[in-house]
Backbone as CSV, one residue per row, in Angstrom:
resi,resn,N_x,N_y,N_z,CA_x,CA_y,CA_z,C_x,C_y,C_z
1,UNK,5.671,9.056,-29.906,5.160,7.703,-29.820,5.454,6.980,-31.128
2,UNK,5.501,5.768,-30.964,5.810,4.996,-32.335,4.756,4.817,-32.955
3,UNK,5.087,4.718,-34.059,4.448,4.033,-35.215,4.087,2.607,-34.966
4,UNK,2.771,2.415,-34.698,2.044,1.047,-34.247,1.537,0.594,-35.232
5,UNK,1.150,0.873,-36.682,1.015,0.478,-37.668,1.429,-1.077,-38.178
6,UNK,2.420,-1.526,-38.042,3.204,-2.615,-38.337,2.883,-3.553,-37.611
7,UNK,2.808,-3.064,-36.341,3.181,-3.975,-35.227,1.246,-4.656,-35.430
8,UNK,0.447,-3.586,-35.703,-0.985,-3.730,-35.494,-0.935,-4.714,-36.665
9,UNK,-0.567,-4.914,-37.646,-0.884,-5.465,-39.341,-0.594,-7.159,-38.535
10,UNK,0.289,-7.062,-38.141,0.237,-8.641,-37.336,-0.334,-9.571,-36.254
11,UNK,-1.154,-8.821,-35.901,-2.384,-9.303,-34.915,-3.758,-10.052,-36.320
12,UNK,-3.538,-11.325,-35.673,-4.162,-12.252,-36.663,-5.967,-12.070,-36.426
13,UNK,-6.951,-11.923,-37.597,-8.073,-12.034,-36.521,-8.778,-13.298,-36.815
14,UNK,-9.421,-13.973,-36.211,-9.924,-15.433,-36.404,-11.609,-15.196,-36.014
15,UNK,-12.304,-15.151,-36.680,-13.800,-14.973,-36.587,-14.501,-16.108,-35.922
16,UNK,-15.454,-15.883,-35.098,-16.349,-17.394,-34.595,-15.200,-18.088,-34.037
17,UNK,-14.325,-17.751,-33.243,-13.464,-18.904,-32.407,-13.414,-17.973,-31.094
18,UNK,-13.476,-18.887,-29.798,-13.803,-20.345,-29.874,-14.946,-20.780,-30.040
19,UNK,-16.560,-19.832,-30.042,-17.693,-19.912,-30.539,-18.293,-18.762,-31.667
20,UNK,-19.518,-18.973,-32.067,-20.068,-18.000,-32.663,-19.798,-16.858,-32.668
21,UNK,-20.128,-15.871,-32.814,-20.116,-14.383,-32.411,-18.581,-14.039,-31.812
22,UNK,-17.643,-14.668,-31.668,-16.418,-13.982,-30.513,-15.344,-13.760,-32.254
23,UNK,-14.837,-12.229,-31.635,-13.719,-12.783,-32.587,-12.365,-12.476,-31.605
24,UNK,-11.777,-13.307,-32.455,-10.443,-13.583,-31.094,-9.179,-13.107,-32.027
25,UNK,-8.573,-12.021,-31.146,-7.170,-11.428,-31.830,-5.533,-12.520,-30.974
26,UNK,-5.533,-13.001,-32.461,-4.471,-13.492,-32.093,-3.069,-13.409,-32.219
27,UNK,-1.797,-12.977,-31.500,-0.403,-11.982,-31.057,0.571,-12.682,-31.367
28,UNK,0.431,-14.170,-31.529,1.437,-14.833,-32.366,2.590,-14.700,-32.846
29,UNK,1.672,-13.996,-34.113,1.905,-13.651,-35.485,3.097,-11.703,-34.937
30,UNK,2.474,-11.392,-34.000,3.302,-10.432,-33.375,4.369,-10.611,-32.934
31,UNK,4.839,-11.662,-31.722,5.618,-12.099,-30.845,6.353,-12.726,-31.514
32,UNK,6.483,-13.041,-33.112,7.096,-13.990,-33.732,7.930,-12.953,-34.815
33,UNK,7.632,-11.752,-34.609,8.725,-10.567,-35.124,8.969,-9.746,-34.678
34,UNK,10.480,-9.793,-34.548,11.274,-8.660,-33.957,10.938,-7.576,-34.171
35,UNK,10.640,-6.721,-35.334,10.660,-5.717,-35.900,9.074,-5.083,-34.765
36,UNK,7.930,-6.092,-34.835,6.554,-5.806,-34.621,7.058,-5.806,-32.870
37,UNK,7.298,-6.458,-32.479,7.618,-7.069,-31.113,8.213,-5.695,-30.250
38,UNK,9.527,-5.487,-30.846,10.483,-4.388,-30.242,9.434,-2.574,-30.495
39,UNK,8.551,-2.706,-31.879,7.890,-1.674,-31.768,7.092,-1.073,-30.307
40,UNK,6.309,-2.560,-30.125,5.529,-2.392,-29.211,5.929,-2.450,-27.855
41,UNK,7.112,-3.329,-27.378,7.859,-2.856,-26.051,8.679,-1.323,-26.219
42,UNK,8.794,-0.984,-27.258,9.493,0.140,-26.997,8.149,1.516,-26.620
43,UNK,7.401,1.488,-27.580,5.604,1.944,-26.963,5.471,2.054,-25.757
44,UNK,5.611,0.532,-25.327,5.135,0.478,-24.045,5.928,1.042,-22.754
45,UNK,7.299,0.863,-22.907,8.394,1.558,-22.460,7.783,3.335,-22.323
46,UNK,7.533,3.689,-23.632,7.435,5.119,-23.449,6.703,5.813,-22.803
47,UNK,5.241,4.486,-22.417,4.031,5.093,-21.660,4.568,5.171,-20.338
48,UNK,4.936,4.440,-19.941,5.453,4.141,-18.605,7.096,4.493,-18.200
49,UNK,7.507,5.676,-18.690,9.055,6.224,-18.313,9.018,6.450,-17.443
50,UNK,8.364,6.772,-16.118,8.368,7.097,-14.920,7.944,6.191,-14.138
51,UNK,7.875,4.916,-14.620,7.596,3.948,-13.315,8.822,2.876,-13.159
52,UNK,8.766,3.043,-12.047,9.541,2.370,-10.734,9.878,0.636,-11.182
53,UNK,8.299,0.378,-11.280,8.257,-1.162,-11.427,7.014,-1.528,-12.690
54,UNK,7.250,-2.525,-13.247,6.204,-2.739,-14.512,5.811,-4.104,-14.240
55,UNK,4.315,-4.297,-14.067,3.745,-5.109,-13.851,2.882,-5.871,-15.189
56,UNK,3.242,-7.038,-15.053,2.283,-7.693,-15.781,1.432,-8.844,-15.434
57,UNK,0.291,-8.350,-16.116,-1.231,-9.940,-15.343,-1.631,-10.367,-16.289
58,UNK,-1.264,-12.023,-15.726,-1.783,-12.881,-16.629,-0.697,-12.948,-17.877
59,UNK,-0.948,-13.881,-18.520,-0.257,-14.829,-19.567,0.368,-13.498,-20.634
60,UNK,-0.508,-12.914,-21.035,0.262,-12.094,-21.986,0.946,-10.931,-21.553
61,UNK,0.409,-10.649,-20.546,1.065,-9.426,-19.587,2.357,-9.943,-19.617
62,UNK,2.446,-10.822,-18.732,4.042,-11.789,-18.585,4.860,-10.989,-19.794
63,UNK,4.423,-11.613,-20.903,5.642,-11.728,-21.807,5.516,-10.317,-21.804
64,UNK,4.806,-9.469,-22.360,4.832,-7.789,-22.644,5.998,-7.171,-21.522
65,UNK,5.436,-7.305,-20.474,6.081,-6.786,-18.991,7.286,-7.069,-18.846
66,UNK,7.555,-8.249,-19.222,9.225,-8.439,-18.798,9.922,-8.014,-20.018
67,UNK,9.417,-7.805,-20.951,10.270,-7.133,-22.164,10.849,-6.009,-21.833
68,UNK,9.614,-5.294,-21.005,9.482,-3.387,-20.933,10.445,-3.358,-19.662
69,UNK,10.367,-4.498,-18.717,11.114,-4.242,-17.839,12.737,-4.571,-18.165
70,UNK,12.532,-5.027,-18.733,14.331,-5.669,-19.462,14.910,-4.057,-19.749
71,UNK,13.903,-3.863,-20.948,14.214,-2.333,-21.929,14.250,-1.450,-21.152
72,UNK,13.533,-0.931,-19.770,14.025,-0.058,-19.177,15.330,-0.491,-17.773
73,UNK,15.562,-1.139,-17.374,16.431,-1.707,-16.231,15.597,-1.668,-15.664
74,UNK,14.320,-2.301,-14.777,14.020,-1.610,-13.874,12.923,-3.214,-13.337
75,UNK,12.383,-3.085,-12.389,11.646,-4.063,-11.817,10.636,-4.575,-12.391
76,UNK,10.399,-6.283,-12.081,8.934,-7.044,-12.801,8.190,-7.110,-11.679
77,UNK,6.630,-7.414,-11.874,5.956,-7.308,-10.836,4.998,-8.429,-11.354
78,UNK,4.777,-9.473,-11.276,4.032,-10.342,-12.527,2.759,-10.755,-11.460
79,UNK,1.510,-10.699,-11.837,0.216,-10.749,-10.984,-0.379,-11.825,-11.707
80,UNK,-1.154,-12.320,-11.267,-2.308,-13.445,-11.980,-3.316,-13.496,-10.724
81,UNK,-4.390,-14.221,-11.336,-5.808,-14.697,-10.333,-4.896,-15.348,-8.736
């Protein structure tokens, strides 16, 4: 498995947004480097070497999912509400 270290250092955290008490991790700062980006589709790739089709739900799924599905050849399956 990879080294998630890097990829983790770029997940932004923003305290009290959008209210009090929430803290909200924001992927940005991830999706905006190759180096962090390709770590984590390649990760994700590795969990899932035996599937057929790679699904992703919802907004961030999207982008994750079609990466992993690019990186392996293999089918998108994209779900939402």
């Amino acid at each position: 498995m990879a080294d998630l270290s890097y990829a983790a250092s770029k997940i932004r955290t923003i305290n009290d947004w959008p209210t009090q008490g929430i803290i909200f991790k924001d992927i940005t700062p991830l999706l905006a480097d190759p180096k962090a980006m390709k770590t984590v589709v390649q990760a994700i790739a590795e969990l899932g070497k035996d599937a057929d089709v790679i699904a992703g739900v919802e907004a961030r799924g999207f982008v994750f999912a079609s990466a992993v599905a690019d990186r392996k050849s293999t089918r998108l399956n994209s779900s939402h509400r």
